[in-house]
C-alpha positions in Angstrom: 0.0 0.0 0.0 1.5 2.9 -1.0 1.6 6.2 1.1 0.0 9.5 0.0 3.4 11.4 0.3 4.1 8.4 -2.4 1.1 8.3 -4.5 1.6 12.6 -4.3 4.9 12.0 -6.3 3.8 10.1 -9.0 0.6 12.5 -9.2 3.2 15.6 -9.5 4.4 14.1 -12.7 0.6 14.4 -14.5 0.0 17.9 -16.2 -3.2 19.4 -18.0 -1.8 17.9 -21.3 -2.4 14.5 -20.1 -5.7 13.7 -21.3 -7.0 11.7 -18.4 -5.5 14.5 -15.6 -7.4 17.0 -17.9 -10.8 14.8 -18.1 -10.4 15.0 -14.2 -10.0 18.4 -14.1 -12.2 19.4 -16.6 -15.4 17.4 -14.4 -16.4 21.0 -13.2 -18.5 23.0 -15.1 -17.2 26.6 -13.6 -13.3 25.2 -14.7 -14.6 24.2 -18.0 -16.2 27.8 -18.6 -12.8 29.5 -17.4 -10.4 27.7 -19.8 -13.1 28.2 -22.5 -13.2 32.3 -22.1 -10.0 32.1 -22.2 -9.5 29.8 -25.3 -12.4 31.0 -27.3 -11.9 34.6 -26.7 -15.7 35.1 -25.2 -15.5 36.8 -21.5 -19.3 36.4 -21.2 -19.3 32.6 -22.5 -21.7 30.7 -20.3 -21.4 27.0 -20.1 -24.6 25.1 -19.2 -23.3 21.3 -19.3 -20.4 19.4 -19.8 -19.3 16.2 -20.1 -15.5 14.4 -20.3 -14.7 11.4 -22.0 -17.9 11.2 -24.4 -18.2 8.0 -26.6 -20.5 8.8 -29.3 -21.1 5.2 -30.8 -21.7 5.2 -34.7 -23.4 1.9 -35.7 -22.0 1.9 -39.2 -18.6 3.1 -38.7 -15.7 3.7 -36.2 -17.1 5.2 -32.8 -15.4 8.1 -31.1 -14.4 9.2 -27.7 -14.0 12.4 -26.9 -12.0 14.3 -23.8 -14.4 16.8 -23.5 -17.8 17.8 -25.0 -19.8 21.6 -23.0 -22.7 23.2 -24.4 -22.9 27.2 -23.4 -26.2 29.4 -23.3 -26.5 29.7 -26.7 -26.7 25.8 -27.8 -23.7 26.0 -29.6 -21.0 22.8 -28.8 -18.1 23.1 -27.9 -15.3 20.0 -28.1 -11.7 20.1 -26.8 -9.1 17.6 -27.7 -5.4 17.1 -25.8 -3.1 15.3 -27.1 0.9 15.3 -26.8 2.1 12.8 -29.1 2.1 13.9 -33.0 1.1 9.7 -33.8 -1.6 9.9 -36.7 -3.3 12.1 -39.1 -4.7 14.8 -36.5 -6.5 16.9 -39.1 -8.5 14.0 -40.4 -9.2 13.2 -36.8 -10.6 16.2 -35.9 -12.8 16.0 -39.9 -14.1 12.6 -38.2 -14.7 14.0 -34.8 -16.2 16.9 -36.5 -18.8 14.9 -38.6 -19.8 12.8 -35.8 -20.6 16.0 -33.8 -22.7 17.2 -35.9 -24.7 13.6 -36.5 -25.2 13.7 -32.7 -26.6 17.2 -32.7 -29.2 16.3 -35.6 -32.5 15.0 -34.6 -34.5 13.6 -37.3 -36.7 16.1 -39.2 -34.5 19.4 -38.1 -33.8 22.2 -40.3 -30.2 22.7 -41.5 -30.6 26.7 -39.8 -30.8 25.1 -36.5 -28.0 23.0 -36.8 -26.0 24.4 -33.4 -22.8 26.3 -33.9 -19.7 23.8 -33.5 -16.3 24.3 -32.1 -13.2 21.9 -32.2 -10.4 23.3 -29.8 -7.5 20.7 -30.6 -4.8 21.0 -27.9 -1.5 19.7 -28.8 2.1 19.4 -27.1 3.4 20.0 -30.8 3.2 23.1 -33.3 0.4 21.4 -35.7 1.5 23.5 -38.5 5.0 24.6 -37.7 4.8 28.5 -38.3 5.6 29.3 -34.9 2.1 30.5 -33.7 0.8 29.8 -30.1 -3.0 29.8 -31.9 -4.1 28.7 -35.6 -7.7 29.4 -36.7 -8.7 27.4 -40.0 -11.4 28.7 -42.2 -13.1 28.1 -44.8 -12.6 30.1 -47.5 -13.2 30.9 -51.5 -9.9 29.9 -53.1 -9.3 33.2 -55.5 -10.6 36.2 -53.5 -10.1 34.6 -49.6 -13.7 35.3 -49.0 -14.6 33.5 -45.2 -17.6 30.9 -45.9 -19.6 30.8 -42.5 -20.9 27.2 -42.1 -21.3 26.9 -38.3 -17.9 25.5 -38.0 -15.4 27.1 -35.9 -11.4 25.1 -36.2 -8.9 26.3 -33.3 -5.7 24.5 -32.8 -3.4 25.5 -29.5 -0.6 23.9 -28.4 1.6 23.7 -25.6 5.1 24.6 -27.6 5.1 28.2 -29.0 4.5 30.6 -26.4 3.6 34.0 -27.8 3.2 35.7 -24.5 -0.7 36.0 -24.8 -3.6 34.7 -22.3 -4.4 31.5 -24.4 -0.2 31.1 -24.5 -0.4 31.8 -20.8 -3.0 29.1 -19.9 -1.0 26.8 -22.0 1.8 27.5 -20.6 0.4 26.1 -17.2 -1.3 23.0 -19.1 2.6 22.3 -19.8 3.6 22.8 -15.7 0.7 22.1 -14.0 1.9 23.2 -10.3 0.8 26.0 -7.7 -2.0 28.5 -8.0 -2.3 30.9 -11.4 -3.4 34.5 -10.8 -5.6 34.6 -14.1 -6.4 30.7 -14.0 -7.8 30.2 -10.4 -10.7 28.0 -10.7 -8.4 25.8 -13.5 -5.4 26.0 -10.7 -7.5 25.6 -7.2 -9.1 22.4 -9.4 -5.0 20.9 -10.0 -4.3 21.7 -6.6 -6.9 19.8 -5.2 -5.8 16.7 -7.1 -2.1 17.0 -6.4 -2.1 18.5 -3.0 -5.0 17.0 -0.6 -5.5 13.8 0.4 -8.8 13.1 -1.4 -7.8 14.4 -4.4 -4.3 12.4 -4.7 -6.2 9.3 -4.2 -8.7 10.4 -6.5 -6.1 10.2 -9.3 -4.4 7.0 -8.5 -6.2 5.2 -11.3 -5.2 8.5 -13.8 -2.0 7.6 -12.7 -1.8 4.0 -13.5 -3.7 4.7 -16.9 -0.7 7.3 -17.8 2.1 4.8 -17.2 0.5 1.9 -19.1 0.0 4.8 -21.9 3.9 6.0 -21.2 4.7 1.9 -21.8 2.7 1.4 -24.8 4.2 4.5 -26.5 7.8 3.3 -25.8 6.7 0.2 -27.2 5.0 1.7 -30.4 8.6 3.9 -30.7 10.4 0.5 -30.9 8.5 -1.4 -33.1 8.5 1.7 -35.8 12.2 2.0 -35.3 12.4 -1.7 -36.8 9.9 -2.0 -39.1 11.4 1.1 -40.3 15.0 -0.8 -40.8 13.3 -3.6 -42.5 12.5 -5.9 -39.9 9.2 -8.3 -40.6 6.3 -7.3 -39.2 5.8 -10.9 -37.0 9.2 -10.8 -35.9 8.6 -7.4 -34.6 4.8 -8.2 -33.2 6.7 -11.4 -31.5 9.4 -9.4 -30.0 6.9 -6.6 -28.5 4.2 -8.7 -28.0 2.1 -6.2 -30.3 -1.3 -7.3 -31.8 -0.4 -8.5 -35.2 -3.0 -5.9 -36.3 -1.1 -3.0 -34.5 2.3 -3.8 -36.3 0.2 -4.0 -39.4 -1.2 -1.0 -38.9 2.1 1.0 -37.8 3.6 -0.4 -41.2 0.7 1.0 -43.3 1.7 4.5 -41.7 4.7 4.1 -42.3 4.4 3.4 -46.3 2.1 6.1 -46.3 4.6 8.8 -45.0 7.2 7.2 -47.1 5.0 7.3 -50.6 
């Protein structure tokens, strides 16, 4: 049995960017509308529900789970993603997440006018698109005269790596170093506190913990096995020596010829 000053250690180590210390976090509705205002832009934003860790199951295709999914005032939704490890095709995710969104928003007979208002905040440890920028907003837009095309849809990707000196850089900033209390962030930080600091709260996060470090394992893992697929080596010979699914070394390789083609 391990003692809180131990289970407080390993808990230090867990930051915003983590997805499952940010799901815990993100379980109260007056933290979610803070980190919103601030990544949105919208002082007055209102949340009026949230929910972490959504699965939105699609009979005839791949289901989704999502980190966080808040409706505000207005009945527009509002999705954020975290994620630290640049591992797949992150703009297609978000076109999936995106569509299935929207398909669990529509209710049979509705109007395409009162289809809600979406946003997609992706949160990243990585630059997305490697100009340097702390924010990115994509648009859509009409090719020859850069006309903006208002659908509904609202793209914002953040990450944790440029730091431009603004709010939205500033809360980021402390999704990367999750510690103390934040002057401008102090629902967000009395919320971390309370789950690296008390008692409760450190035992709270034991299983967040234990869910990290099997994800900390598998990623080592994943690293090797593309390291020698990558030198040549057969994809059973590298399943056997990870004990990978045959599927996930499969998988890894198709990624792998894709980047390469």
């Amino acid at each position: 049995m391990q003692t809180f000053e131990q289970q407080k250690e390993k808990i230090a180590r867990l930051n915003l960017i983590d997805d499952g210390f940010f799901q815990k976090v993100m379980q109260n509705k007056e933290v979610c509308e803070e980190v919103l205002r601030v990544l949105l832009q919208m002082p007055d934003l209102k949340v009026i529900s949230n929910q972490i860790e959504r699965t939105i199951p699609i009979l005839t295709a791949k289901s989704v789970r999502l980190d966080l999914i808040c409706k505000d005032e207005n009945g527009n939704i509002i999705n954020v993603e975290v994620q630290k490890v640049n591992d797949t095709n992150h703009q297609k995710r978000v076109r999936y997440n995106m569509a299935c969104l929207d398909t669990l928003s529509v209710e049979k007979g509705l109007n395409y006018h009162e289809l809600p208002d979406l946003y997609v905040v992706f949160i990243s440890a990585f630059d997305m698109f490697d100009e340097q920028e702390t924010v990115y907003h994509v648009q859509r837009t009409i090719k020859k005269s850069g006309t903006y095309i208002e659908n509904g849809t609202h793209e914002i990707y953040v990450n944790t790596k440029v730091d431009d000196g603004s709010d939205i850089a500033r809360l980021m900033q402390y999704f990367k170093h999750s510690t103390g209390m934040h002057p401008l962030f102090q629902k967000l930080s009395s919320q971390v506190y309370y789950y690296k600091e008390t008692p409760k709260g450190v035992h709270d996060m034991v299983d967040v913990w234990e869910e990290y470090a099997n994800e900390r394992a598998a990623e080592e893992l994943k690293k090797a096995a593309i390291f020698l697929l990558k030198e040549g080596i057969d994809a059973n010979i590298v399943a056997q020596a990870h004990k990978l699914p045959m599927e996930t070394v499969l998988q890894l390789q198709k990624e792998i010829q894709l980047e390469n083609a």
